[in-house]
C-alpha positions as CSV (number, residue, x, y, z in Angstrom):
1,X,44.6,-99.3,96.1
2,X,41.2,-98.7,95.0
3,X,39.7,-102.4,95.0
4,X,37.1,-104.4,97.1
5,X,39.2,-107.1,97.8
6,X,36.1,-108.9,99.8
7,X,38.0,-109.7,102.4
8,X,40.9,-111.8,100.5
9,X,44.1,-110.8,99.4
10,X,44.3,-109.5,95.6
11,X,46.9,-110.1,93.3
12,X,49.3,-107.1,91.8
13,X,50.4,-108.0,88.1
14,X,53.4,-105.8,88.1
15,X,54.3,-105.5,84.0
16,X,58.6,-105.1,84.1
17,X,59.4,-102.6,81.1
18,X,62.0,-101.3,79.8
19,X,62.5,-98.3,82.3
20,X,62.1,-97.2,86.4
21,X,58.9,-95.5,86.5
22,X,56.2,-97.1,88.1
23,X,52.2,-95.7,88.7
24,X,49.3,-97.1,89.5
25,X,46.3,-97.0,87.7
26,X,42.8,-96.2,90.3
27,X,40.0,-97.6,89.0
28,X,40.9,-100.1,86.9
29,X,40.5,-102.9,89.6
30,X,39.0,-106.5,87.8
31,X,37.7,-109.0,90.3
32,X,40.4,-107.9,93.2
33,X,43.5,-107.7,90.7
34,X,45.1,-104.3,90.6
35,X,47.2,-103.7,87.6
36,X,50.3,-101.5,87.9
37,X,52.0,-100.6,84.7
38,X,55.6,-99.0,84.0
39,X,55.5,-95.9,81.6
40,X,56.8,-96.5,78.3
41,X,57.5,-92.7,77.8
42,X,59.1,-91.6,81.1
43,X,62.9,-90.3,80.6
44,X,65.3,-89.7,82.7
45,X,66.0,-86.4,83.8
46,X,68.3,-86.9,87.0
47,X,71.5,-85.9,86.3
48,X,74.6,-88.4,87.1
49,X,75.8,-88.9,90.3
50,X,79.8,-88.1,90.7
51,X,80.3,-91.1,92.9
52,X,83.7,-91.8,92.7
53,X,84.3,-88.2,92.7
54,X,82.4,-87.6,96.3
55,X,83.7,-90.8,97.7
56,X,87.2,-89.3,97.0
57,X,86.6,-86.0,98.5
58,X,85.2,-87.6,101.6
59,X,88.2,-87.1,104.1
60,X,89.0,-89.5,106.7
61,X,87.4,-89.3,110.4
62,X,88.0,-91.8,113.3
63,X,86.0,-94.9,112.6
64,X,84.3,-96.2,116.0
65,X,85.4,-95.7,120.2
66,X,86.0,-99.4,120.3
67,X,89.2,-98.9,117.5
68,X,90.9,-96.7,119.4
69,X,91.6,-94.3,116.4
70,X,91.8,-97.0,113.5
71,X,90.9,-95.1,110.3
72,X,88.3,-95.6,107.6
73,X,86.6,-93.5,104.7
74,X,84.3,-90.7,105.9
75,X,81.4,-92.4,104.1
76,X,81.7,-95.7,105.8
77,X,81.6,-94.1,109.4
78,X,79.0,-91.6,109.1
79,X,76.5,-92.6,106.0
80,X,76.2,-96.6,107.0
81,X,76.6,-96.1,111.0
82,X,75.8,-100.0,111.4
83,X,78.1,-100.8,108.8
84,X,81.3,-102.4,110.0
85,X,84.9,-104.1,108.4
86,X,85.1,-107.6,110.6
87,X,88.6,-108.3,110.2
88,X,88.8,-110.2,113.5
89,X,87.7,-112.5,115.8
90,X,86.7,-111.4,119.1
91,X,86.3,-113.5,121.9
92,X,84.7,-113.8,125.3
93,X,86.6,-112.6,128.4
94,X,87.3,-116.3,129.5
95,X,89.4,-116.9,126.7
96,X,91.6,-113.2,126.9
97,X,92.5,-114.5,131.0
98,X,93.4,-118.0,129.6
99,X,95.7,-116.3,127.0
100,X,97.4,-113.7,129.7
101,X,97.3,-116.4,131.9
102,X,99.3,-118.8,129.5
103,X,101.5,-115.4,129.1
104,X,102.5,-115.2,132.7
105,X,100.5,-111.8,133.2
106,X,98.3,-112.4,136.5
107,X,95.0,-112.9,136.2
108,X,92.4,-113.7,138.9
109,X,91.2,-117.0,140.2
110,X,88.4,-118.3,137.6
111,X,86.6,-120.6,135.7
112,X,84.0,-121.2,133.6
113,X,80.1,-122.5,133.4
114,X,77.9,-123.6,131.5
115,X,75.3,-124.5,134.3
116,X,74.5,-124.0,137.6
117,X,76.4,-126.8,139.0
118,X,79.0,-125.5,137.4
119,X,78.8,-122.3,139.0
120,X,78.7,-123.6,141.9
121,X,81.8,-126.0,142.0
122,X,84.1,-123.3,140.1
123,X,83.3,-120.9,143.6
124,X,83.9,-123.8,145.8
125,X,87.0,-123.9,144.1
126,X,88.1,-120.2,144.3
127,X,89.9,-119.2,147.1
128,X,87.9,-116.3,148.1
129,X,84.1,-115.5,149.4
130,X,83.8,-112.7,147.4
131,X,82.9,-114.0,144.0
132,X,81.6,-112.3,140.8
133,X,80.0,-113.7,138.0
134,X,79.7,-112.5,134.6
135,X,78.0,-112.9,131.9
136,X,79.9,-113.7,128.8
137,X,78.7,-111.8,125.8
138,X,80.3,-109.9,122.6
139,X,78.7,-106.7,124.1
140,X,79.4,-103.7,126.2
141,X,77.7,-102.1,128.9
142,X,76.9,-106.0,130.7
143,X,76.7,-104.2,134.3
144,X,73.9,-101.8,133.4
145,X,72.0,-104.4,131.0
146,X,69.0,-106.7,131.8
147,X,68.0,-110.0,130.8
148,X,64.6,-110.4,129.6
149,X,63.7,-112.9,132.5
150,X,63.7,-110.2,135.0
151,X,67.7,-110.7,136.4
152,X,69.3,-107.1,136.6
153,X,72.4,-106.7,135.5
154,X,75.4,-108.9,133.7
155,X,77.9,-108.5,136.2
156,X,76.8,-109.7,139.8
157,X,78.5,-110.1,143.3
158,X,78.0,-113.0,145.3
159,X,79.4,-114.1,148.4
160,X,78.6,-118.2,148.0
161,X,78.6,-120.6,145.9
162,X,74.8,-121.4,146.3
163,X,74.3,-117.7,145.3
164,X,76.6,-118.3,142.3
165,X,74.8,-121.0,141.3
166,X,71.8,-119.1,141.2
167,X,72.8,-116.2,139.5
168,X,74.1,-118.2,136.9
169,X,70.6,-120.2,136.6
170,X,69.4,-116.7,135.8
171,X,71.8,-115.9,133.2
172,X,72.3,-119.2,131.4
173,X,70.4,-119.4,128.4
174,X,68.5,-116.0,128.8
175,X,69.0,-112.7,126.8
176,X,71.0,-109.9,127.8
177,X,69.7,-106.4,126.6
178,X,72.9,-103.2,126.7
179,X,73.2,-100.3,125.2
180,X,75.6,-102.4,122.4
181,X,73.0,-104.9,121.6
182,X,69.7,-103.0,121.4
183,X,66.4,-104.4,122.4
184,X,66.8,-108.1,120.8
185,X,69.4,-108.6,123.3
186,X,72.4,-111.3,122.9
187,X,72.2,-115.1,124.3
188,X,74.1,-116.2,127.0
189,X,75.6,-119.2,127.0
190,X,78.5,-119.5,129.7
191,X,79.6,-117.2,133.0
192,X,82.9,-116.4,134.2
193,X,82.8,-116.8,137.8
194,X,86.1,-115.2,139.4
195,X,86.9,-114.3,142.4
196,X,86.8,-110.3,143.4
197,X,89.7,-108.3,144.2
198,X,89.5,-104.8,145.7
199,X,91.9,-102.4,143.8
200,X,93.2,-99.7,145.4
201,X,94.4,-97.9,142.1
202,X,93.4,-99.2,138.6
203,X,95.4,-98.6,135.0
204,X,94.6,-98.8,131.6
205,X,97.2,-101.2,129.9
206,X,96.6,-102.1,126.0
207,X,98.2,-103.1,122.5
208,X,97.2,-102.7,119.3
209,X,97.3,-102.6,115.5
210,X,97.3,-99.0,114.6
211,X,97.3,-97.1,110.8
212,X,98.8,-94.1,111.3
213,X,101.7,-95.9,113.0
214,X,102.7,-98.2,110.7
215,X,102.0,-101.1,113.3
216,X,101.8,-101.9,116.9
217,X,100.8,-99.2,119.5
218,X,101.0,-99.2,123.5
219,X,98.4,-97.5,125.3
220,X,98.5,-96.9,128.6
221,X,96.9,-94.6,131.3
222,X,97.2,-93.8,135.0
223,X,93.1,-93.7,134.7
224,X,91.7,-97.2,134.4
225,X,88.8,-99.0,135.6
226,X,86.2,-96.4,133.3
227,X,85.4,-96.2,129.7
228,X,89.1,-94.8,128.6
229,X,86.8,-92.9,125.5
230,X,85.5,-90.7,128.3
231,X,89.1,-90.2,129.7
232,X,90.1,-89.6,126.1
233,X,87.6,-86.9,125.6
234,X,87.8,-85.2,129.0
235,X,91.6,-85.6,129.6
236,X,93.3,-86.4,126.5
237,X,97.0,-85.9,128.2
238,X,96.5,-88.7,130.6
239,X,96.5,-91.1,127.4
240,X,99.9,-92.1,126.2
241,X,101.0,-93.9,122.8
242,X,103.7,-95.6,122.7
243,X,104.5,-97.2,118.7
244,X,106.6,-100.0,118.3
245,X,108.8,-101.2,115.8
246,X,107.6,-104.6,114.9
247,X,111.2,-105.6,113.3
248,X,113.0,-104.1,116.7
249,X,110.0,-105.5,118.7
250,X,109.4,-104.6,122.5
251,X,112.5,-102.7,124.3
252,X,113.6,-102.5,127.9
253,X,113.4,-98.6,127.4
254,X,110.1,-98.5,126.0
255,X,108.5,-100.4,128.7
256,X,110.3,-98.8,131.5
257,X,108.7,-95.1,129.8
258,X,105.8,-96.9,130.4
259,X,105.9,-98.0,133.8
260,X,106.9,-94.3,134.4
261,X,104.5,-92.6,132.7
262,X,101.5,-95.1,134.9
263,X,103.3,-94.0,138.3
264,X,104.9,-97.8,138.9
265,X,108.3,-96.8,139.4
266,X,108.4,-98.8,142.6
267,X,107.1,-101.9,140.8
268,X,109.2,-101.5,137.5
269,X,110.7,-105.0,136.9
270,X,107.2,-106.5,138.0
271,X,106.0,-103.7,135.0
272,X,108.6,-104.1,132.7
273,X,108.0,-108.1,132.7
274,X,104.0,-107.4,132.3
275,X,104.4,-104.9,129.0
276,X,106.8,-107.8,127.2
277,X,105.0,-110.6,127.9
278,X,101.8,-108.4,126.7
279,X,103.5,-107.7,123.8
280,X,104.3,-111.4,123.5
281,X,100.9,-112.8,123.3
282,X,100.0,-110.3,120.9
283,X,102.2,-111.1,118.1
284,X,102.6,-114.7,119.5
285,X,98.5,-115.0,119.0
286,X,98.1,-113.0,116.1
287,X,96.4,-110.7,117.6
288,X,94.7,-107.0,116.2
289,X,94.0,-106.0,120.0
290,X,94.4,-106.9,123.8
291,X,92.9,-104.3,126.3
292,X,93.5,-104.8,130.1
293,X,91.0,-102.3,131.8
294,X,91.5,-102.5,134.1
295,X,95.0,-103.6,135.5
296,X,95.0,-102.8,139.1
297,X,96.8,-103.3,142.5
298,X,94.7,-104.4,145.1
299,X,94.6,-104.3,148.8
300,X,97.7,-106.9,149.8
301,X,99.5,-104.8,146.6
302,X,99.1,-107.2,144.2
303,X,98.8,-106.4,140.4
304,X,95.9,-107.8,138.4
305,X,94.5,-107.9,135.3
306,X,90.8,-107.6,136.5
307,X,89.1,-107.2,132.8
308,X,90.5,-107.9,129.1
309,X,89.3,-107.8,125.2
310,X,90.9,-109.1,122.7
311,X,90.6,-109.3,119.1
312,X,92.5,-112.1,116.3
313,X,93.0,-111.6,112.9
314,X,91.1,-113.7,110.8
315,X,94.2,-114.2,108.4
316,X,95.8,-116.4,111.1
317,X,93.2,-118.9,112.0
318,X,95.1,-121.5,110.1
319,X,97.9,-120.5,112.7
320,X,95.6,-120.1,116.0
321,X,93.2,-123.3,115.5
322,X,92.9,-123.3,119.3
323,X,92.0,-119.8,120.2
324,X,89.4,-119.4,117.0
325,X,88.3,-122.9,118.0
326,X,86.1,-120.8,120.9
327,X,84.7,-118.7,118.3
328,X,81.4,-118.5,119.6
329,X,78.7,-118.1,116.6
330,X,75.8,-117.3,119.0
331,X,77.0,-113.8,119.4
332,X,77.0,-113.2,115.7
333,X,74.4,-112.4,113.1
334,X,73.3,-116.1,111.8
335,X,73.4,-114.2,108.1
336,X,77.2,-113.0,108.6
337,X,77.9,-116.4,109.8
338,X,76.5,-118.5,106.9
339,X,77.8,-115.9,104.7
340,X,81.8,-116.6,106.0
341,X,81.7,-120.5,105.1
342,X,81.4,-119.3,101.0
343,X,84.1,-116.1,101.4
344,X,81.2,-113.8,100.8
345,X,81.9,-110.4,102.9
346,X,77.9,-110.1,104.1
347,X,76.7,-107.4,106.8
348,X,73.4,-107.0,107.9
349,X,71.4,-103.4,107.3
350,X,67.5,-102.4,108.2
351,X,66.6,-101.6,105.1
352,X,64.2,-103.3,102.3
353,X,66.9,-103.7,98.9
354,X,69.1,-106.5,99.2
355,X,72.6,-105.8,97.2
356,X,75.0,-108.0,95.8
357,X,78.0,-106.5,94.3
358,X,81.7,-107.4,93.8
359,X,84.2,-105.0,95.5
360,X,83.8,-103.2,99.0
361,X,83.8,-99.7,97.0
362,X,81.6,-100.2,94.2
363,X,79.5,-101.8,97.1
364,X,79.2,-98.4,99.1
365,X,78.2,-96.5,96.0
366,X,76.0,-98.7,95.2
367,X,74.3,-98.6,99.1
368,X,74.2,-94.8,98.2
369,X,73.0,-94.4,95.0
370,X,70.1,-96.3,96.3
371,X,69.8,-94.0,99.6
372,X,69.9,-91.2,97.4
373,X,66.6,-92.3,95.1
374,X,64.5,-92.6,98.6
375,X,65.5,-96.2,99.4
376,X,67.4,-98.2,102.0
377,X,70.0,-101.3,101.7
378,X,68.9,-104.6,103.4
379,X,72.5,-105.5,103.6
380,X,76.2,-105.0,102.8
381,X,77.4,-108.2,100.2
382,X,80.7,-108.0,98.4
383,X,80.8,-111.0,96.5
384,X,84.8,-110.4,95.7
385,X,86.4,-110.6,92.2
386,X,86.6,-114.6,92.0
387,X,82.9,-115.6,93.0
388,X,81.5,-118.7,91.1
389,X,77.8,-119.3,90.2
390,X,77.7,-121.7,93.5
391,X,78.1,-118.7,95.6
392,X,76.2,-116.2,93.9
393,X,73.6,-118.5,94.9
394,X,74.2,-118.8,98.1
395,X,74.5,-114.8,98.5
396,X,70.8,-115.1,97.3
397,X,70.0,-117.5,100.0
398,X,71.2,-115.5,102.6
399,X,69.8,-112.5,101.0
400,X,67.0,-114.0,100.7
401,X,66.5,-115.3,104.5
402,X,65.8,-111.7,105.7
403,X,61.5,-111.2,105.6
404,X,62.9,-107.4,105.1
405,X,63.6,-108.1,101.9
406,X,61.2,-106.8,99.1
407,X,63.8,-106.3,96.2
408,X,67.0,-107.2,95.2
409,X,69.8,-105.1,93.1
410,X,72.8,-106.8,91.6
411,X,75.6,-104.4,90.5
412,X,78.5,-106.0,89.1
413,X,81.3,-104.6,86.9
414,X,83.0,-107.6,85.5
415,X,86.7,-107.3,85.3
416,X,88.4,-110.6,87.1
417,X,85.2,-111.1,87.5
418,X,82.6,-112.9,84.3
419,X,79.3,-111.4,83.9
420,X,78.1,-114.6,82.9
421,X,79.5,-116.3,86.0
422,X,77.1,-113.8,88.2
423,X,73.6,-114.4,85.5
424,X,74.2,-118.0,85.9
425,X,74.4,-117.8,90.0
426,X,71.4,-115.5,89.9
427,X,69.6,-117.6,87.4
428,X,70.1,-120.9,89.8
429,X,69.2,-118.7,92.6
430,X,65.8,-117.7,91.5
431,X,65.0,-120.9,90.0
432,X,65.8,-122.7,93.3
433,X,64.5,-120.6,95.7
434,X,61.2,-120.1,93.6
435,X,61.7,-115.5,94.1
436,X,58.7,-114.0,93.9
437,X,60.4,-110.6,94.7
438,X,61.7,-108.5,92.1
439,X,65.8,-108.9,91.0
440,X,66.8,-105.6,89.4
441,X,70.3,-106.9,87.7
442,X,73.2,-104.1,86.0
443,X,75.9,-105.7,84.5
444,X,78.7,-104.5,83.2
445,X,82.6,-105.8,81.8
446,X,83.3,-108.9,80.8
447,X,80.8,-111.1,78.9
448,X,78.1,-108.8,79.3
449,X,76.3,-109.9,76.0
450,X,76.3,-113.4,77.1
451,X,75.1,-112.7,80.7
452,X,72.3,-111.0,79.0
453,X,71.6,-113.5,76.7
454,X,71.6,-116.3,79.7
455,X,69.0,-113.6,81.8
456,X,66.7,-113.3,78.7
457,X,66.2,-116.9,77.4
458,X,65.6,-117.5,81.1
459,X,62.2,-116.3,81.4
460,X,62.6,-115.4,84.9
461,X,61.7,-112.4,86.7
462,X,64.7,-110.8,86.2
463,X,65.2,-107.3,85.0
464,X,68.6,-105.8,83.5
465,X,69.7,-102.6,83.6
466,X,72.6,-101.4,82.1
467,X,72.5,-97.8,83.5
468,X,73.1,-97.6,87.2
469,X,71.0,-95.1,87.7
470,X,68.4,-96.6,86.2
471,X,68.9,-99.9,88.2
472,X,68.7,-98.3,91.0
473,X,65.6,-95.6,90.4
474,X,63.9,-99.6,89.5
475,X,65.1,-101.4,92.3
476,X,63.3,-98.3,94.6
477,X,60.3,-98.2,93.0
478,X,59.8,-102.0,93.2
479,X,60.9,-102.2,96.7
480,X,58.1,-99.7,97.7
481,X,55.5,-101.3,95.8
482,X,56.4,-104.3,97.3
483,X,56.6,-102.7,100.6
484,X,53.2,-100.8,99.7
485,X,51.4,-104.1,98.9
486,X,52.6,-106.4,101.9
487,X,51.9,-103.9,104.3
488,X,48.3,-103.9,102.6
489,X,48.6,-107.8,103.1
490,X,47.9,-107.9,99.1
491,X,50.4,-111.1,97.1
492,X,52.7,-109.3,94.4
493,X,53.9,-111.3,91.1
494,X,56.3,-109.6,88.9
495,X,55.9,-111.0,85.4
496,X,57.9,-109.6,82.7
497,X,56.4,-109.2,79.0
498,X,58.3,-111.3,76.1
């Protein structure tokens, strides 16, 4: 920037205009301050983005391997690839064998542990020597992680209980690293320690919630035990779907077609009784998902379900108190969680604008209207139709709470929603939380003039922006000044003229 700072951090006086364009002036450096200046002349010459227009164009594409071929918008899949609807809960693999277990679908012996000693009493307990012990985590790929501490793998084999109780020491309370969680890894809190089976043929068994059908789906494949996206993509005819009329419910014929289709004629009672009383704790649960991968005979020909996932709908926790009970924040962003106790729909991004918008749609375009001007969302926050000034400010907290963070944009088109409802929420915000970082606010709808009126005779560093564009071109250019100036260890303070 031009200035001899003498070893101490200068101060940038940024001067908040009435338009986006930002430049800094060389030479003009006083005793370490660096003034930067917004032109008073620059005009915009971008034309108008068609954003409703090329959201509506966007066709539909399969959203995700883990959905199974649930659908969303093209521009929710592919533009914002860590972007995610969380309709449900999902829980760890002890609780999916206590609810087939409570369903009468067989399950192997297990328990489990939140310590060592608990390891080691739960494979005392088991009637086998071959035990495994796994890790639980919300995260695929546990048998080819690592934790951090040095212990290979998330899925081990042990064949005592001191041994179990020394894998688990090794697990408990370190971080697992898979190809899911990337390199911060996940905390893990509890094992599952089981006892093995040896299956001589394994099937992929598993019902779920499903668009283009209207409702429930039964998938099922002679080719279990593996990633059943692989088998998808290599051997798509070894899949079968099977939809099912949630008014008729589960039928004799439909589950015998299935025990067909797997191979299990000679087991199809034992079958038939397995695909009902799966289709039983789905809709008896609430459920959005249960995946048994696999479900296998062993050795003595016993059938087992040797892994499951599962998946709730958040709509029925009043319902299923017990199951979301075992919720287990841990595995979640602490953001997203703090986020869900005001209704605020919050999802963590890697970029440097923090958003707060109401509605999921005007959300997205607002996420790409900023990617388009050379920037990149911090975060995904739909503050709904009916937010009050209480939690606009807490969406500012959270906001707030990530150090990636160097501007924020609020875009709100007030319909249900009051303009002035949001300004006073941001107003409280920033006046709480003491924001040094710029707040780039476009409003829009209902009591816009007073929202305006509250923002001005506030005196805070908050800009408005009734041109989305514009907002947006501002929100940018502050963010990389901000960006710019930290990186150059240099305090910023936004001050805007009167």
């Amino acid at each position: 920037m031009g200035a001899n700072t003498g070893g101490k951090s200068p101060l940038i006086l940024c001067n908040l205009g009435k338009v986006a364009s930002a430049r800094l002036i060389p030479s003009e450096s006083y005793v370490g301050l660096t003034f930067i200046t917004f032109s008073n002349s620059y005009k915009m010459a971008s034309r108008r983005i068609g954003i409703v227009e090329r959201l509506a164009a966007r066709s539909l594409q399969t959203f995700g391997s883990q959905q199974h071929g649930a659908k969303l918008p093209n521009f929710a899949a592919c533009a914002w690839p860590g972007l995610q609807q969380k309709r449900s809960l999902n829980v760890h693999e002890h609780v999916s064998f206590t609810v087939l277990q409570k369903n009468n679908i067989p399950v192997p012996g297990f328990g489990v542990a939140a310590n060592e000693e608990e390891a080691r009493d739960i494979a005392k307990s088991l009637d086998s020597t071959d035990v495994v012990v796994k890790a639980q985590v919300l995260a695929g790929g546990r048998g080819k992680g690592y934790f951090k501490g040095g212990l290979k793998g998330g899925v081990k084999l042990v064949f005592s209980a001191d041994e179990a109780s020394d894998v688990a020491r090794q697990m408990i309370g370190d971080m697992l690293v898979t190809k899911q969680t990337g390199e911060k890894g996940i905390p893990c809190n509890k094992v599952l320690v089981c006892e093995r089976k040896f299956p001589r043929r394994e099937f992929y068994l598993a019902i779920m919630l499903e668009r283009s059908f209207g409702g429930p789906v039964i998938i099922a494949s002679a080719q279990g035990g593996i990633n059943i996206e692989e088998v998808a993509a290599e051997d798509p005819a070894a899949i079968f779907k099977f939809p099912v009329d949630i008014q008729e419910g589960i039928t004799d014929e439909i589950a015998q077609n299935i025990a067909h289709k797997l191979g299990l004629e000679n087991r199809l009672e034992e079958t038939v009784s397995v695909v009902k009383n799966l289709y039983n704790a789905f809709i008896s649960n609430d459920a959005s998902m249960i995946e048994i991968n696999p479900y296998a005979e062993d050795t003595y020909g016993k059938m087992y379900a040797l892994d499951a996932k599962m998946r709730f709908d958040d709509n029925a926790e009043f319902r299923q108190q017990e199951i979301f009970s075992q919720r287990d924040n841990t595995q979640e962003d602490a953001k997203e969680v703090e986020a869900a106790k005001y209704n605020l729909n919050y999802i963590a991004l890697d970029g440097s604008i923090g958003c707060l918008v109401n509605g999921a749609g005007l959300a997205m375009a607002t996420m790409d209207i900023i990617k388009l001007h050379g920037g990149s969302p911090a975060n995904f926050l739909d503050v709904g139709g009916g937010a009050t000034a209480e939690q606009v400010k807490e969406a500012f907290k959270i906001i707030t709470a990530d150090p990636q963070v160097h501007a924020i944009m609020v875009n709100i088109f007030g319909g249900i929603m009051r303009c002035d409802v949001i300004a006073q929420g941001v107003i409280a915000a920033a006046e709480e939380l003491s924001l040094k970082i710029p707040i780039v606010v476009r409003l829009q709808g209902t009591n816009v003039e007073d929202a305006k009126a509250l923002i001005a005779l506030s005196n805070l560093r908050i800009l408005a922006c009734d041109n989305l564009d514009d907002a947006a071109k501002m929100a940018v250019k502050l963010s990389q000044i901000v960006t710019m100036a930290k990186s150059a260890n240099i305090d910023v303070n936004f001050e805007i003229p009167v």
